[in-house]
C-alpha positions as CSV (number, residue, x, y, z in Angstrom):
1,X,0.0,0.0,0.0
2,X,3.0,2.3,0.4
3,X,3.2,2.8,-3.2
4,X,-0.5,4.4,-3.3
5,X,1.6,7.7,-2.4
6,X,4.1,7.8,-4.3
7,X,3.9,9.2,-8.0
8,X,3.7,6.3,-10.9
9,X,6.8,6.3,-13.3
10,X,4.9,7.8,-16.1
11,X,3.5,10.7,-13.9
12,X,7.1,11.0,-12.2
13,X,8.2,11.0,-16.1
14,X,5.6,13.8,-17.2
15,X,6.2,16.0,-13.6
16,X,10.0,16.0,-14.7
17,X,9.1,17.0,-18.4
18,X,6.9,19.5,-17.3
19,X,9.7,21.3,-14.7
20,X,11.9,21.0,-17.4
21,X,10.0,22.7,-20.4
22,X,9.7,25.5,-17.8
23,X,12.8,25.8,-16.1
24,X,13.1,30.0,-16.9
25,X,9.8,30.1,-15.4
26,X,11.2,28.8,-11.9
27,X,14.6,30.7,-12.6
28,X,12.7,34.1,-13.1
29,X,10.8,33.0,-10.0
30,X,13.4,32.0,-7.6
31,X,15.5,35.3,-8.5
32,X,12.6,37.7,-8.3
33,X,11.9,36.4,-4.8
34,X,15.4,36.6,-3.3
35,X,15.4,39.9,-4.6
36,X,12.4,40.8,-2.8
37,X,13.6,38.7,0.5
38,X,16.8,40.8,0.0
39,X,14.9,44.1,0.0
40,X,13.1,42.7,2.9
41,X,15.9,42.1,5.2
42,X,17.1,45.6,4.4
43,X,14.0,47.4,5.0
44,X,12.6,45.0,7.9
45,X,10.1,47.8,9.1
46,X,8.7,48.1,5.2
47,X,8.3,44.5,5.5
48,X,7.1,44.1,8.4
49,X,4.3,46.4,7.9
50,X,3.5,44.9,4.5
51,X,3.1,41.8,6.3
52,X,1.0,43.3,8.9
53,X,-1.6,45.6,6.5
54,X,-1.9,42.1,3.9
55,X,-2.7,40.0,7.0
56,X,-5.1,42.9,8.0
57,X,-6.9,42.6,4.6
58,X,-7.0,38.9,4.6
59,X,-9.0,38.7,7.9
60,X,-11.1,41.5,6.7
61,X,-11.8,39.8,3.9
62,X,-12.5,36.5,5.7
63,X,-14.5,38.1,8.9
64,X,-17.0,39.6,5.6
65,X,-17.0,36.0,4.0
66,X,-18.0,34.5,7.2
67,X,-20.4,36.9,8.2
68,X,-22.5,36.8,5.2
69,X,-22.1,33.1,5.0
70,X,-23.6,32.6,8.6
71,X,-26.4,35.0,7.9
72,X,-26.7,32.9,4.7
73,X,-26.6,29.5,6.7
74,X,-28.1,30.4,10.3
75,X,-30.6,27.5,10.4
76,X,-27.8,25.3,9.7
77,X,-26.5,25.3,13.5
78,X,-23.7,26.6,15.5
79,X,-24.9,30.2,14.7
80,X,-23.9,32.2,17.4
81,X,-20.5,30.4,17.2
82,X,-19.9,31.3,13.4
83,X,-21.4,34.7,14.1
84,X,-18.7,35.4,16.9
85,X,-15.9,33.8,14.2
86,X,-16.9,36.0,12.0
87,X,-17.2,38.9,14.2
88,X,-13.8,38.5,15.5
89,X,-11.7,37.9,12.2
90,X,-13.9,41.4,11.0
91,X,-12.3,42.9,14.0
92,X,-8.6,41.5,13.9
93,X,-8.7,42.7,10.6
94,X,-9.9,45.9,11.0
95,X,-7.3,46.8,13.5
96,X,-4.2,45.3,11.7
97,X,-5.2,48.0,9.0
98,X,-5.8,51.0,11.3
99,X,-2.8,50.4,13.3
100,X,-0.7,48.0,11.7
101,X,2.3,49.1,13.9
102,X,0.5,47.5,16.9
103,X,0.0,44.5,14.5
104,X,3.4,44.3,14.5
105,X,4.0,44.2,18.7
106,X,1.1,41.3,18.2
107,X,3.0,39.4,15.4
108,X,6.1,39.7,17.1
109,X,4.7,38.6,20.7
110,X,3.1,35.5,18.6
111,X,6.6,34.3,17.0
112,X,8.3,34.7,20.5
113,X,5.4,32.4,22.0
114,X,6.0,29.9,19.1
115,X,9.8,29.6,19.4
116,X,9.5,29.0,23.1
117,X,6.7,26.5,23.1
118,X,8.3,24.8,20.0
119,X,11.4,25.0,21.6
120,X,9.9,23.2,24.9
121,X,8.4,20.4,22.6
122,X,11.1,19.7,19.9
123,X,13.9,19.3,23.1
124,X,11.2,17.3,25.2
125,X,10.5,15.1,22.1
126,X,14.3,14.8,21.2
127,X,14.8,13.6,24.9
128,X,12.3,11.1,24.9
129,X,12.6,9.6,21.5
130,X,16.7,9.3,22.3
131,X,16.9,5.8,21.9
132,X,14.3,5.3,19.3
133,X,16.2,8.0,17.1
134,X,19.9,7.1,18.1
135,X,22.5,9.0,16.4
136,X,19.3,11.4,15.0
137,X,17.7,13.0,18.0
138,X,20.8,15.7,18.4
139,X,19.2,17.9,16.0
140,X,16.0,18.2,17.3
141,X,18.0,19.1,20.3
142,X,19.3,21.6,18.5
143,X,16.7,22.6,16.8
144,X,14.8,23.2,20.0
145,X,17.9,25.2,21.5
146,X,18.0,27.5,18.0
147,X,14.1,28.3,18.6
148,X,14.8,29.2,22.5
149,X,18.0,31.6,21.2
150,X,15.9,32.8,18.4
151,X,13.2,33.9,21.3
152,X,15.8,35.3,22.8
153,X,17.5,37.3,20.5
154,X,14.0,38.4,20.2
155,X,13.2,39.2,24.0
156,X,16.8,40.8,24.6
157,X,16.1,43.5,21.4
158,X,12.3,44.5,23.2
159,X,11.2,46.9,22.5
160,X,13.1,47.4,18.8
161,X,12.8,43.8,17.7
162,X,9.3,45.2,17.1
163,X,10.1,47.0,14.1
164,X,12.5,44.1,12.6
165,X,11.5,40.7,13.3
166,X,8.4,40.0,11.5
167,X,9.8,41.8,8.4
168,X,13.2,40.0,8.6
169,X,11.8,36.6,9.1
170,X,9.5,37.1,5.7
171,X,12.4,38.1,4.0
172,X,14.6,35.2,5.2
173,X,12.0,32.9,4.0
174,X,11.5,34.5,0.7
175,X,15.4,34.2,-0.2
176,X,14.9,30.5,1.0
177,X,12.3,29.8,-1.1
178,X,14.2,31.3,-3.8
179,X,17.4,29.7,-3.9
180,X,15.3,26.6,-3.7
181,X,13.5,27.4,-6.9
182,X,16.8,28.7,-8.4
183,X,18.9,25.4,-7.6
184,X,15.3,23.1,-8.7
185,X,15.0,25.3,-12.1
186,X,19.1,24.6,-12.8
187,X,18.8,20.8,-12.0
188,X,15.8,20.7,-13.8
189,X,17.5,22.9,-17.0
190,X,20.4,20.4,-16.9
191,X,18.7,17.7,-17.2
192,X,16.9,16.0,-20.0
């Protein structure tokens, strides 16, 4: 049954093909979004506001969805529950676009919360899966050690780390996911 999730050869084949007839199209990609996680690590603040007002417009944009679909659906149960979703995505919303700057304190208290609680698991998990993962459970030690300096390096720069974090962790991903698509789009031009 393992093989149920793995691609056949032909669409393997095709996938491979495909990557390959477009390779530029992955290049143009990759490039275009380390330049952008480049101009994000050296305007964090721009960034990080960005990231804040799009967020802001998302939840609007779901709070409005959700509140017309529960008026839409309020014999279908749960109403007052949906209704309060709704309500309070409208709201998060709403104030990540007035005040996006106090988005940003939110964001930034969220990601410090994450690191530490991911931190607790992924060194509690290393611990107890030692023998299981012998010779392999040193980097989730590690990894849980990086999340609790990350939180940190975080707490230590409070009240600044407000204006860069959020901003420089987008654009750390975004030059990440570009040099992936980058080295994928030169494999994938190399080969035939």
């Amino acid at each position: 049954m393992a093989s149920d999730f793995q691609p056949s050869g032909g669409l393997a084949a095709g996938l491979r093909r495909s990557i390959h007839a477009h390779w530029r199209a992955f290049m143009a990609e990759g490039v275009l979004l380390v330049v952008l996680g480049l101009a994000a690590i050296a305007l964090p603040l721009f960034a990080g506001l960005t990231t804040a007002i799009l967020l802001g417009w998302v939840l609007l944009v779901a709070g409005l969805v959700g509140l017309v679909a529960t008026v839409r659906t309020r014999g279908a149960g749960a109403f007052t529950w949906s209704l309060l979703s709704a309500i309070v995505t409208l709201i998060a919303g709403v104030v990540l676009l007035v005040n996006p700057v106090a988005g940003l304190v939110t964001l930034t208290y969220v990601l410090i919360a994450y690191f530490v609680a991911d931190g607790v698991f992924s060194i509690a998990g290393a611990l107890s899966h030692r023998r299981e993962l012998a010779g392999r459970w040193e980097w989730m030690l590690v990894s849980g050690l990086v999340d609790f300096i990350l939180a940190g390096v975080i707490v230590s720069g409070l009240p600044g780390s407000f204006l860069w974090v959020v901003g420089m962790l987008v654009g750390i991903d975004l030059v990440i996911g570009g040099v992936s698509l980058i080295g994928m789009a030169s494999a994938s031009r190399r080969a035939a």
